[in-house]
N, C-alpha and C positions, 0 to 999 in steps of 0.2 A: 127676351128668350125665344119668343115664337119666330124671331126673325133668321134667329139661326140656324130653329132646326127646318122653320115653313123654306127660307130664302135662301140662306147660303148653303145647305145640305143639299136641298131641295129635295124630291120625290126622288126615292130608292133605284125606282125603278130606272130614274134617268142616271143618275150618280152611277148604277150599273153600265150602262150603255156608254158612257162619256169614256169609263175607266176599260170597257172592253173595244172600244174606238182606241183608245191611246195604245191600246195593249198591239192590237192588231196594225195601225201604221208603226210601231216600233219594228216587230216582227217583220214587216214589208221591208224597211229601211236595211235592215243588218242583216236580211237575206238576200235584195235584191239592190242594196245599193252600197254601203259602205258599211266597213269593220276593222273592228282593233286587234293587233294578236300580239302577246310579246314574241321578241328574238329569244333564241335560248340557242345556244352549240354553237360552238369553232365551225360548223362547216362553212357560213358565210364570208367568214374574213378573208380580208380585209372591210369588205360590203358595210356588212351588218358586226354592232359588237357582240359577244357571247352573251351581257345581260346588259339592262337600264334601257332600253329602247323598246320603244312598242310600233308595231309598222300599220299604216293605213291600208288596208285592199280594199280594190275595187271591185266589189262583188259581179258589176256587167260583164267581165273578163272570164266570169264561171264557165266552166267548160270548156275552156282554151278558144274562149271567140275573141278575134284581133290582139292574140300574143302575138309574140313575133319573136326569131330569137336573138337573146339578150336578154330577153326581160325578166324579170325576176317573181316567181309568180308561188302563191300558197298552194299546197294541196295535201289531199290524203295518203298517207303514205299507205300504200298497197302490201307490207306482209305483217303491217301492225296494225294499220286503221288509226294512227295517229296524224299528228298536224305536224308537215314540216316546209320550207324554204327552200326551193333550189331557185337557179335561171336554168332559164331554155336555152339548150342548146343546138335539138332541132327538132323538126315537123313533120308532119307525113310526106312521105316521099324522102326525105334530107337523109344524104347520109354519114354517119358517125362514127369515130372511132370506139373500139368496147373497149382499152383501155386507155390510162392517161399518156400524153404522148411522153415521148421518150422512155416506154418501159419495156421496150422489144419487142412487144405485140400490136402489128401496125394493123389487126384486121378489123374491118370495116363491117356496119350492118345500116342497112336503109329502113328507116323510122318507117311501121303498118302505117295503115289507112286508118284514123282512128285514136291514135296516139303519139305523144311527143319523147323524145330523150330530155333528162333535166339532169343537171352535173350543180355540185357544190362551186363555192370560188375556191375554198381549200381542199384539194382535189385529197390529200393521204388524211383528212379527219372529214370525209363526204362520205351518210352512205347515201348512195343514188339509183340514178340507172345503169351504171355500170354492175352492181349489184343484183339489182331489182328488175331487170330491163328494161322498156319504155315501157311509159305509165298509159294509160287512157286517158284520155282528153275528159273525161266524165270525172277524172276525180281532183281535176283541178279545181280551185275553189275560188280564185280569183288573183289577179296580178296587185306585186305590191308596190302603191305609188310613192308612197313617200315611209319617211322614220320620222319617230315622234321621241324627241330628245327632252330630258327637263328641261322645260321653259323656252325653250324653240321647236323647227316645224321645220324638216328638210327633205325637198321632193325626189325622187330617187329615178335616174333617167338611164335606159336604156345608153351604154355604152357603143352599142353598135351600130343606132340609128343616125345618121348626119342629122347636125342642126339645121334647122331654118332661120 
């Protein structure tokens, strides 16, 4: 009995520190390196499905460092402070159509200094930037690399990028 609570428990005080070590690399990991989100809305499809998928982001990508566009990336949605999916569409300086094409409004707006354009893949169930205008790069929260299916693992590549 004393070995359980002298040996395997061991002193409190350490059993504290182990337990707020483990706590604190968790926090580290799922802020600054990798995270889970489900898919939820039609606006991704074909991409992503409505529900049963959960997508991997790469938390390094925070802040829109080395998106690119195409890619498909998490953020804060700016007039609810919710979590949503779009891809980029474009970047500071890019410039962008404000509505989807083919809808008579060909006029164009060049993405701030500061902030990106993010458009759904199903452009009449997307709310986006056409909406919302371009977001700020601050509230991106990171690009998503892959979909996490039951019982498989499928990595999600920028359509725009040429292979190597």
């Amino acid at each position: 009995m004393s070995f359980l609570f002298g040996g395997l428990l061991g002193h409190p005080l350490r059993t504290t520190l182990a337990v707020g070590k483990f706590l604190a690399f968790t926090h580290l990991f799922l802020e600054y390196g990798y995270s889970t989100a489900p898919a939820v809305g039609p606006s991704m499809l074909p991409t992503l499905e409505i529900l049963g998928e959960w997508l991997l982001i790469s938390r390094r990508h925070r802040h829109g460092r080395n998106v690119a566009v195409g890619d498909v990336v998490a953020y804060n949605i700016p007039i609810n402070d919710s979590f949503g999916v779009k891809r980029v569409l474009g970047l500071p300086g890019d410039y962008v159509l404000l509505n989807a094409p083919g809808s008579g409004n060909d006029s164009m707006i060049q993405v701030p200094q500061g902030h990106c354009w993010i458009v759904g893949d199903n452009l009449p169930a997307s709310r986006d930037s056409r909406m919302f205008g371009p977001i700020p790069l601050a509230l991106i929260k990171g690009k998503v690399i892959g979909r996490i299916k039951p019982f498989r693992f499928e990595r999600l590549e920028n359509p725009l990028q040429t292979a190597d």
